[in-house]
PASEBA-1860 file (N, C-alpha, C; in nm, 3 decimals):
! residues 160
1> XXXXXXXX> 11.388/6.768/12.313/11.244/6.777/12.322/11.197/6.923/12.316 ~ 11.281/7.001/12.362/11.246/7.157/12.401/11.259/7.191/12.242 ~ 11.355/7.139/12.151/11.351/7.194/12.039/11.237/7.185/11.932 ~ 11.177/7.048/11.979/11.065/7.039/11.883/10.918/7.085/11.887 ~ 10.948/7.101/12.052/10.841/7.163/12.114/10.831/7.380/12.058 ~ 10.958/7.345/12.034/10.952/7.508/11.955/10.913/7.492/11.848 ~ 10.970/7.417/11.733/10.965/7.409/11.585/10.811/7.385/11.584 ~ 10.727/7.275/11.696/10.568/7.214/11.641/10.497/7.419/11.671
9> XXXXXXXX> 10.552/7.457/11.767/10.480/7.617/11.791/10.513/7.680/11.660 ~ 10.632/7.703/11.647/10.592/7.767/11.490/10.560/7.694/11.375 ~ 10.523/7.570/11.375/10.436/7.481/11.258/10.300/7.552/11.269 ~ 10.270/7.556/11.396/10.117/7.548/11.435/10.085/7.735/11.388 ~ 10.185/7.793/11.450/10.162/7.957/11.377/10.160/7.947/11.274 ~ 10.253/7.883/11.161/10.233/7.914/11.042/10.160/7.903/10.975 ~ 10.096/7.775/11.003/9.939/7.703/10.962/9.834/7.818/11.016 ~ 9.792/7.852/11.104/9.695/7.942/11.164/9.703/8.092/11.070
17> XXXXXXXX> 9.849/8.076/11.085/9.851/8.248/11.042/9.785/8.209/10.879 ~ 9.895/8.109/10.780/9.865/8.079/10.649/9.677/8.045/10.649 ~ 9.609/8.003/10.739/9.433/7.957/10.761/9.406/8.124/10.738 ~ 9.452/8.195/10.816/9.370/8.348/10.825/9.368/8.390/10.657 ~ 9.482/8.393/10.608/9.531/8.431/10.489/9.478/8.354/10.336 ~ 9.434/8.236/10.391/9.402/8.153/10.260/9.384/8.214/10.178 ~ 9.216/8.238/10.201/9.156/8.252/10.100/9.200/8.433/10.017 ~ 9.256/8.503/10.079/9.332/8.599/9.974/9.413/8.614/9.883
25> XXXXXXXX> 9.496/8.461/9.970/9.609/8.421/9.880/9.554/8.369/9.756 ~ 9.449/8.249/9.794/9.432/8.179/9.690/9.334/8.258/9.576 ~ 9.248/8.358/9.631/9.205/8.494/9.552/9.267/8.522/9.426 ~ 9.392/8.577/9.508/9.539/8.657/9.459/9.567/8.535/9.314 ~ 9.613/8.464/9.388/9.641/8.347/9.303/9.559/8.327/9.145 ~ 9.442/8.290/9.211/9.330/8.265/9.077/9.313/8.399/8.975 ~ 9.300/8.513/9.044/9.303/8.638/8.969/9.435/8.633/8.820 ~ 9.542/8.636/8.901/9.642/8.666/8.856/9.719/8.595/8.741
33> XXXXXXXX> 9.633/8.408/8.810/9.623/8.330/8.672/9.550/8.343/8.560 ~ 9.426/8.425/8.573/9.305/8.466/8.465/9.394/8.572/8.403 ~ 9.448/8.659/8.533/9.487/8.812/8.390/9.619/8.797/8.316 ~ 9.689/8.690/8.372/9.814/8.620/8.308/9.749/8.577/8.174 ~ 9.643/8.462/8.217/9.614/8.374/8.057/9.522/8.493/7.949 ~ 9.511/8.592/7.976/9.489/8.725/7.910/9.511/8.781/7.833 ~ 9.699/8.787/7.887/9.766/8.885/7.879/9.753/9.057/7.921 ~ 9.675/9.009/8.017/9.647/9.170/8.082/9.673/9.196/8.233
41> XXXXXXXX> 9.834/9.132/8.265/9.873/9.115/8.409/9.864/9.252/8.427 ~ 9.903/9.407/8.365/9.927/9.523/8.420/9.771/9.564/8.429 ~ 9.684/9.532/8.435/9.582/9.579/8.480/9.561/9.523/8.639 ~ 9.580/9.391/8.665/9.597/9.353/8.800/9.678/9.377/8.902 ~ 9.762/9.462/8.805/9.928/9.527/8.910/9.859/9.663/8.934 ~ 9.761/9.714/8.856/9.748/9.881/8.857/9.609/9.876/8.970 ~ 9.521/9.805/8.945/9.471/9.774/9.117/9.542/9.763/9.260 ~ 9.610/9.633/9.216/9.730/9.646/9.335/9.775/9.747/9.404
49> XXXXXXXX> 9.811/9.792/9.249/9.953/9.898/9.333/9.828/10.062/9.386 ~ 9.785/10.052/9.292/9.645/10.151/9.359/9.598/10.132/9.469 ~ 9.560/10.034/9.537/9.485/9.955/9.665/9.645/10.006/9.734 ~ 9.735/9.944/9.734/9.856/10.008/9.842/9.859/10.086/9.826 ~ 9.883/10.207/9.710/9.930/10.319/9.720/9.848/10.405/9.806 ~ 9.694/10.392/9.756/9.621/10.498/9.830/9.594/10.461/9.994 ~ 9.614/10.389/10.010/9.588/10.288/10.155/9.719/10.409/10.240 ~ 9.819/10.336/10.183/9.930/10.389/10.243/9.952/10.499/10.234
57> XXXXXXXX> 9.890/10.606/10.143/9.907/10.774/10.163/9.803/10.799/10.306 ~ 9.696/10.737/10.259/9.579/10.769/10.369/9.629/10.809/10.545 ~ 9.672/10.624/10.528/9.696/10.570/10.638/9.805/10.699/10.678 ~ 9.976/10.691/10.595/10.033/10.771/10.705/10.010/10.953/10.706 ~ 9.918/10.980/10.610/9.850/11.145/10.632/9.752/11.089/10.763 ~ 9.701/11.026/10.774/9.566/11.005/10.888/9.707/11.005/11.056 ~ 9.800/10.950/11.014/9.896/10.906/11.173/9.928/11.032/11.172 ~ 10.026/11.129/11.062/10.078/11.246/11.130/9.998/11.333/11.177
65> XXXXXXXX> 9.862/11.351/11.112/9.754/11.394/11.149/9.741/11.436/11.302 ~ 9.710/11.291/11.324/9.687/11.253/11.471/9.800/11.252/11.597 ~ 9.882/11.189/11.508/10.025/11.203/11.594/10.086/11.297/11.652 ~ 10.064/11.392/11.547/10.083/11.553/11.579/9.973/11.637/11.669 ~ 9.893/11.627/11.653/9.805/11.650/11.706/9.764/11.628/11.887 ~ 9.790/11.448/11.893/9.816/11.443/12.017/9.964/11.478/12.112 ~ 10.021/11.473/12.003/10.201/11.477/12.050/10.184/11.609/12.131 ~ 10.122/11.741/12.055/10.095/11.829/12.064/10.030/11.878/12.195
73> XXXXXXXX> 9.938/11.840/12.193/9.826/11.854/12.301/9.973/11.786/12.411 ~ 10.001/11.673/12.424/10.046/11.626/12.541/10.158/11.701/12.573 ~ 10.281/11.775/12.476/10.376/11.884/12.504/10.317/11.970/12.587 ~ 10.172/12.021/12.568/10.118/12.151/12.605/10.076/12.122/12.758 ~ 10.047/12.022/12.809/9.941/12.024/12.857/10.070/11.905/12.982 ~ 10.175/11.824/12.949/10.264/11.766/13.040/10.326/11.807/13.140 ~ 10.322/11.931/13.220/10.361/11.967/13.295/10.171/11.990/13.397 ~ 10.063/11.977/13.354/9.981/11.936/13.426/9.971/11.818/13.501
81> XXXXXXXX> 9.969/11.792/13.632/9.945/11.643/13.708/9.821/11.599/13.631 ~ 9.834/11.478/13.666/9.722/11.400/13.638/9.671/11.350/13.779 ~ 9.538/11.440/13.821/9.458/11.375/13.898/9.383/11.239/13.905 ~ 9.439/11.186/13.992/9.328/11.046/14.000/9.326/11.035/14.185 ~ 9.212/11.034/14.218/9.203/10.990/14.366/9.235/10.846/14.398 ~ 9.256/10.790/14.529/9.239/10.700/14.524/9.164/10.565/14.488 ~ 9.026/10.627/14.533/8.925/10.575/14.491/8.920/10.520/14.375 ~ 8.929/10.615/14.280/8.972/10.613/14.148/9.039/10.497/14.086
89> XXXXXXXX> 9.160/10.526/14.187/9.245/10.418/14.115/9.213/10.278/14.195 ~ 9.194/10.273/14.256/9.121/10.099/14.274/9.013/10.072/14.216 ~ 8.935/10.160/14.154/8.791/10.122/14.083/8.811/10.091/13.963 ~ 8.927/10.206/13.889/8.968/10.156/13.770/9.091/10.220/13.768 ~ 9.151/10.074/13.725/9.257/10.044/13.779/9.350/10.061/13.585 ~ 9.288/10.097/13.483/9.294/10.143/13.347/9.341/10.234/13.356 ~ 9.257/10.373/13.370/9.319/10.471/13.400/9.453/10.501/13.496 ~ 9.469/10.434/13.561/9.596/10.428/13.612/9.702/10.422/13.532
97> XXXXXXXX> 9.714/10.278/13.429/9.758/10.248/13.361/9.782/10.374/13.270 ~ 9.698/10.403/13.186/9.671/10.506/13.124/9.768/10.632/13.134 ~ 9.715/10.702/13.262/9.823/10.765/13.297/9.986/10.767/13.273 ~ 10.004/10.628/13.336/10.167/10.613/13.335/10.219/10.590/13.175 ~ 10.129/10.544/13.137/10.192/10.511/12.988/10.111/10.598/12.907 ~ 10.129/10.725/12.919/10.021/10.807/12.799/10.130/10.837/12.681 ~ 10.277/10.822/12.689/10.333/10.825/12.577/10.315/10.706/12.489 ~ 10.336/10.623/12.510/10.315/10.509/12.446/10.148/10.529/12.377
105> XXXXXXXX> 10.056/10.538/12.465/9.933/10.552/12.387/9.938/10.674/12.286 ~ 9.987/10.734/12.312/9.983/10.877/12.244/10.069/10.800/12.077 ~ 10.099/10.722/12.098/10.213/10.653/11.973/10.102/10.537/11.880 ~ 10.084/10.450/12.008/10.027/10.372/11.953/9.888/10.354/11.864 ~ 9.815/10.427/11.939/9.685/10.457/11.916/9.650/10.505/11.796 ~ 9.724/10.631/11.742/9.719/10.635/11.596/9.760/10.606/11.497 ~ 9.889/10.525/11.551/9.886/10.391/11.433/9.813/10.268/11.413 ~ 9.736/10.252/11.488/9.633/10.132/11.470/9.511/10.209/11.410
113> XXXXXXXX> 9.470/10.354/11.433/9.419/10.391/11.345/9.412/10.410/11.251 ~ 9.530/10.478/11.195/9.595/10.521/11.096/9.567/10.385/10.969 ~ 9.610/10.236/11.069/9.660/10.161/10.971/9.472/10.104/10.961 ~ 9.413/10.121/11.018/9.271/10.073/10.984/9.184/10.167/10.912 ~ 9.221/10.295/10.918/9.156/10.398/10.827/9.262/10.381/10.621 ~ 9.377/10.288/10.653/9.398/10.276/10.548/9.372/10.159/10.455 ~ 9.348/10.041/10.568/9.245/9.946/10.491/9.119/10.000/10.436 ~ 9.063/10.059/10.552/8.934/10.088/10.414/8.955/10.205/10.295
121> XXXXXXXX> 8.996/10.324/10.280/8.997/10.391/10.240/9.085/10.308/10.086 ~ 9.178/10.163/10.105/9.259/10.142/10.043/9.132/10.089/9.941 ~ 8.980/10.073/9.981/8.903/9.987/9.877/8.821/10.080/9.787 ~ 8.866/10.239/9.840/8.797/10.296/9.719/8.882/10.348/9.609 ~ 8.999/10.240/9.577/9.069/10.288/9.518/9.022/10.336/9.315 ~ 8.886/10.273/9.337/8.849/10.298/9.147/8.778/10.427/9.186 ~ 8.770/10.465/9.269/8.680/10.629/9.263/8.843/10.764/9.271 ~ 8.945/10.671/9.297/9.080/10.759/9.261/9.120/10.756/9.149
129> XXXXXXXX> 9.108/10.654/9.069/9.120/10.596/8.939/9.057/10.671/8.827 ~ 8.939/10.677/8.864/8.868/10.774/8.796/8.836/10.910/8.782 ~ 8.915/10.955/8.908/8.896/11.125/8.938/9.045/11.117/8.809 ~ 9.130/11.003/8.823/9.285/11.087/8.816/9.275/11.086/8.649 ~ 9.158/10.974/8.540/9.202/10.908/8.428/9.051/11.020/8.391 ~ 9.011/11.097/8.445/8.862/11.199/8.426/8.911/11.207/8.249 ~ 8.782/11.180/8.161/8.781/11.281/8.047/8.677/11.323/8.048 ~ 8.637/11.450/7.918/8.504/11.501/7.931/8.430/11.458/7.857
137> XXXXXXXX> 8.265/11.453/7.889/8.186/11.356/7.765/8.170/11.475/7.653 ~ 8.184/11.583/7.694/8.095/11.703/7.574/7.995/11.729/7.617 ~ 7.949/11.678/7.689/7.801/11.769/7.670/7.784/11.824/7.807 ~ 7.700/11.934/7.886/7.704/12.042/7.918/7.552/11.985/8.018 ~ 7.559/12.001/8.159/7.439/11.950/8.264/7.334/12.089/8.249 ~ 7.261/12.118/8.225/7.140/12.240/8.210/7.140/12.289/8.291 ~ 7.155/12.277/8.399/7.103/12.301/8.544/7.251/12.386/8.589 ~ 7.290/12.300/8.618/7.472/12.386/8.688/7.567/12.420/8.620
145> XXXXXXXX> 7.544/12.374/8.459/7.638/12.426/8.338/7.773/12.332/8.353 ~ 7.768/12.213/8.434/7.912/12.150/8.445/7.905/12.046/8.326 ~ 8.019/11.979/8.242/8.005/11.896/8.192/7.945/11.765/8.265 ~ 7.880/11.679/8.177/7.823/11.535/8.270/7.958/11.468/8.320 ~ 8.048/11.435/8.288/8.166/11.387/8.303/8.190/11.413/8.469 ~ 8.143/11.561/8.533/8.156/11.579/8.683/8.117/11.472/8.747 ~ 7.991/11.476/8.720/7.894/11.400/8.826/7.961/11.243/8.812 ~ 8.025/11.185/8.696/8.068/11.050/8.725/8.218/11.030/8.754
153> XXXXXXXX> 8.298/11.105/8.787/8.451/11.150/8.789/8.525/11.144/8.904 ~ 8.465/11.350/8.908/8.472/11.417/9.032/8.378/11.439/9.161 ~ 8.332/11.391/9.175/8.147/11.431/9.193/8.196/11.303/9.371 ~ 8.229/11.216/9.322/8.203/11.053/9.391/8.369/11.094/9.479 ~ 8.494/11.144/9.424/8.601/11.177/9.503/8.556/11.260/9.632 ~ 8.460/11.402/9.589/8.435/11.514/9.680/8.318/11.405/9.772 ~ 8.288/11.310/9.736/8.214/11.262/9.866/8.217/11.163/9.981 ~ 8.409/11.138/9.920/8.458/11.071/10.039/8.408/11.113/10.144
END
């Protein structure tokens, strides 16, 4: 009984988890059948792999970033006590927590950032696309002397 009572728990995860996921999958799916019946699957791989690639530079430049940063600060600064009165700590009883586990936060914290600053950043991946595939139109802006080609290129990268 204990065994099935495990196997119906991971039925029931897989279903829930596969519910969260549907509709990307089935996204994924329909896309991939259109650029298949095409013949233009490498255009749907060069999104792809664009959407991960830049996601995932983001993401782990954004963690060492931070990682370092706090790692840093907490080397410097770990041989300071951490004051909390009593008071304190029965009122909030977080900071307590906090305290004892500031390595772990110091870890965790900017990888959940890290990995959420690389979801989004992973959706501007056609304004990378276009800085990297830039040509010039020829002709010349009056005003600042740059080709027009800036303003639709480079212009939209510098305003991440």
């Amino acid at each position: 009984m204990e065994k099935m009572k495990k196997w119906l728990f991971i039925l029931a995860a897989v279903v829930f988890g596969g519910s969260l996921f549907a509709d990307k999958i089935l996204s994924f799916y329909i896309d991939w059948l259109w650029f298949e019946s095409h013949g233009i699957a490498s255009v749907l791989w060069t999104v792809l792999i664009s959407q991960f690639g830049f996601g995932l530079l983001v993401g782990v430049l954004f963690f060492l970033l931070t990682f370092g940063f706090l790692n840093r600060v907490h080397k410097k600064t770990s041989h300071l006590p951490i004051l909390l009165s009593d008071q304190v700590r029965r009122e909030v009883p977080l900071l307590d927590f906090m305290a004892s586990n500031l390595k772990l936060i110091i870890l965790i914290a900017p990888l959940v950032l890290a990995f959420m600053t690389g979801l989004v950043m992973a959706q501007q991946w056609e304004i990378i696309l276009q800085y990297l595939n830039a040509s010039p139109y020829g002709e010349v802006d009056p005003i600042f002397g740059k080709d027009i080609s800036f303003y639709f290129f480079i212009l939209p990268l510098w305003l991440l």
